[in-house]
C-alpha positions as a Markdown table, in Angstrom:
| # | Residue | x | y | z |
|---|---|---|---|---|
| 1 | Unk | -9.2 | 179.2 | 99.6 |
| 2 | Unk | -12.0 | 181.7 | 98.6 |
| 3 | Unk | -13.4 | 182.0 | 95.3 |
| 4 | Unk | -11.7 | 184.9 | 94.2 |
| 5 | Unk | -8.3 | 183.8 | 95.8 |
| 6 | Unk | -8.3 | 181.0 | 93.3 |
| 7 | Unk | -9.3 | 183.1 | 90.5 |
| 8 | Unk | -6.5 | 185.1 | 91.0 |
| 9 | Unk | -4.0 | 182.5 | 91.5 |
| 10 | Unk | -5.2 | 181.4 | 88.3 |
| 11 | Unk | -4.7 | 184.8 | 86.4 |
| 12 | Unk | -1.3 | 185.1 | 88.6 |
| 13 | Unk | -0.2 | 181.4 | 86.7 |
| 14 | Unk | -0.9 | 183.2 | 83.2 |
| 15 | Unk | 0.8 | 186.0 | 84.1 |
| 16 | Unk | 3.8 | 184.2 | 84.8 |
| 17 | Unk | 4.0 | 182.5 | 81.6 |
| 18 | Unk | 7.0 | 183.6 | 79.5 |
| 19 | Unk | 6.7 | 186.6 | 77.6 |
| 20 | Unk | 6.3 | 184.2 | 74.2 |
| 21 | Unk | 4.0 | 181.9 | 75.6 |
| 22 | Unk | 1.4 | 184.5 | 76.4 |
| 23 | Unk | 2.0 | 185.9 | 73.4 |
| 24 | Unk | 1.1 | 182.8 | 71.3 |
| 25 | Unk | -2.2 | 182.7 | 73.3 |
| 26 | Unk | -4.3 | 184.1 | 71.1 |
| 27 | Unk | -7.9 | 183.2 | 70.5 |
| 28 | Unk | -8.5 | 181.5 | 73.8 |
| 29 | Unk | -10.2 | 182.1 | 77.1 |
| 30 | Unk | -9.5 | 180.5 | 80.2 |
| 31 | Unk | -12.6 | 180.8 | 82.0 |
| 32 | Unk | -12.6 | 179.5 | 86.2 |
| 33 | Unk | -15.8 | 177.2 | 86.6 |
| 34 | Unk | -17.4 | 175.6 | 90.1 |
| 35 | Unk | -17.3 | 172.7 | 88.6 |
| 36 | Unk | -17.4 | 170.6 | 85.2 |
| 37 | Unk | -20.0 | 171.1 | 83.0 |
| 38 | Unk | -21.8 | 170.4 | 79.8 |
| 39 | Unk | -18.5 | 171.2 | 78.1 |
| 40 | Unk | -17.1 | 167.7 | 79.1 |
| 41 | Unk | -17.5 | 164.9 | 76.9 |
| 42 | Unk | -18.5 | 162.1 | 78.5 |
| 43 | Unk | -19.4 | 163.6 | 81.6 |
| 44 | Unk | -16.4 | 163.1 | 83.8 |
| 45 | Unk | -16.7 | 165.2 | 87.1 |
| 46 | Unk | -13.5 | 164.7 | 88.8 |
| 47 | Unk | -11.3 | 166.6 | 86.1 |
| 48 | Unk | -9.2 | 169.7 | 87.1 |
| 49 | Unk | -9.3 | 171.3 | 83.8 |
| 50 | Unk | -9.9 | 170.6 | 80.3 |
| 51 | Unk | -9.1 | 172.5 | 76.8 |
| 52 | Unk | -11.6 | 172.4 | 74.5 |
| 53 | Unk | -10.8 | 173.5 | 70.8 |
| 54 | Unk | -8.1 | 173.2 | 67.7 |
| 55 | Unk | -4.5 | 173.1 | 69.0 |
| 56 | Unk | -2.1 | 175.3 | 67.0 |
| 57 | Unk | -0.2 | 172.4 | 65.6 |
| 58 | Unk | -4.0 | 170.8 | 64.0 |
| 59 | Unk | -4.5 | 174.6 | 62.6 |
| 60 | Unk | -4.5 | 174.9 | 58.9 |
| 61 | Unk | -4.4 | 178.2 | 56.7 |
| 62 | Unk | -7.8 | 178.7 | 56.3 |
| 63 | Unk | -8.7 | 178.2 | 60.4 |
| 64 | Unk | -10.2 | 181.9 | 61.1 |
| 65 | Unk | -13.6 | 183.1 | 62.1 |
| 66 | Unk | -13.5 | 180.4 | 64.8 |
| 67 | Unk | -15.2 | 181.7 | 68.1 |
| 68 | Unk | -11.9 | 181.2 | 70.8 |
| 69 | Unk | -10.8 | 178.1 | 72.4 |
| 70 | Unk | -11.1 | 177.6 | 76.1 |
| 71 | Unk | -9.5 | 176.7 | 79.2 |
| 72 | Unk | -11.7 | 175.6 | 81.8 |
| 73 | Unk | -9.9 | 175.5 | 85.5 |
| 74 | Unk | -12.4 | 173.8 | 88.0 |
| 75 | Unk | -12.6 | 175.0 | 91.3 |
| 76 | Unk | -14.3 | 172.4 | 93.0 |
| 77 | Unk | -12.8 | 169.5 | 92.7 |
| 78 | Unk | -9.1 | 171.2 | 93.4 |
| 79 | Unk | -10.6 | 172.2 | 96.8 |
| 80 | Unk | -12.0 | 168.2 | 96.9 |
| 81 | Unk | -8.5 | 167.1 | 96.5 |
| 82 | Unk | -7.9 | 168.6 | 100.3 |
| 83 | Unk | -4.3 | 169.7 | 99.8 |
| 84 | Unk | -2.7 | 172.1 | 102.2 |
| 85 | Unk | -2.4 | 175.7 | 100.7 |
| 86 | Unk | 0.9 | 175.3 | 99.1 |
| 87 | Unk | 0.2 | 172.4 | 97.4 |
| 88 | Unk | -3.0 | 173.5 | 96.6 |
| 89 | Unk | -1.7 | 176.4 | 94.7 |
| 90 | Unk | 1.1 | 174.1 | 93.2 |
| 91 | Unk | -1.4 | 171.7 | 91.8 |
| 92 | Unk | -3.7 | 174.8 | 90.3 |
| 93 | Unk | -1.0 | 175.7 | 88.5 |
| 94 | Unk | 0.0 | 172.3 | 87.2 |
| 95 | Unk | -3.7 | 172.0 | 85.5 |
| 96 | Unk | -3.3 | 175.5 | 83.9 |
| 97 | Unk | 0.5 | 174.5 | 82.3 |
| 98 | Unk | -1.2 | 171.5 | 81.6 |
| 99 | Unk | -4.3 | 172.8 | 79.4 |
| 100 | Unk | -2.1 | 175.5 | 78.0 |
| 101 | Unk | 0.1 | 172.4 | 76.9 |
| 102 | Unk | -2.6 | 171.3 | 75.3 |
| 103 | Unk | -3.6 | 174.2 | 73.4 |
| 104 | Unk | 0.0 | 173.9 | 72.0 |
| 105 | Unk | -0.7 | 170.7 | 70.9 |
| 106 | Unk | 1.1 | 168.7 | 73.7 |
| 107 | Unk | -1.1 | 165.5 | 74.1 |
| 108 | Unk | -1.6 | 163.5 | 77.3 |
| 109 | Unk | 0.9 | 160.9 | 75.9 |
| 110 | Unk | 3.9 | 163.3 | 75.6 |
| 111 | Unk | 3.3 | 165.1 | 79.0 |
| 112 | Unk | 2.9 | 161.8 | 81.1 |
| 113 | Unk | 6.1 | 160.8 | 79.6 |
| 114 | Unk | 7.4 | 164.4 | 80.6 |
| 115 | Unk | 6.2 | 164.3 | 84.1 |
| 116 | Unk | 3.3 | 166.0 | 83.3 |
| 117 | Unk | 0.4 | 163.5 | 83.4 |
């Protein structure tokens, strides 16, 4: 899969969201990287995607001003994983639902126990 192959399959995932969903996702950018950088606490290179910011449910009244939050979706290690094409594309957009669950304030807790870990 080429670079801009995946970057579209990751802007074809958003697009697919329901219509309230994508709605809701305001003040964030979901930005495709090569691979994980700076933004990662701790370092950890082997992540598929992270969400970095203030989940809607930790927002109070007064949270404006606030430069957007963002979705990183890493390229590299996807391809590392060495999945076929289908699964591949499944597991792209697994990571995306999974940071946008996130951003809804859906921890790693609740989505392991939903299938989603």
């Amino acid at each position: 899969m080429d670079n801009a192959e995946f970057d579209d399959l990751v802007a074809a995932v958003l697009a697919d969201l329901p219509p309230w969903v994508r709605e809701a996702l305001q003040q964030l950018t979901v930005l495709v990287e090569d691979e994980p950088g700076a933004e990662v606490p701790g370092g950890a290179r082997d992540l598929l995607g992270i969400y970095i910011g203030t989940p809607l449910t930790e927002r109070e009244a007064t949270y404006a001003g606030q430069l957007p939050d963002v979705i990183y979706i890493y390229r590299g290690p996807h391809l590392d994983l060495g999945l076929p094409p289908q699964a591949l594309r499944e597991e792209i957009a697994r990571t995306v639902l999974h940071e946008v669950a996130h951003y809804f304030g859906l921890d790693d807790d609740y989505l392991e126990r939903e299938g989603w870990g």
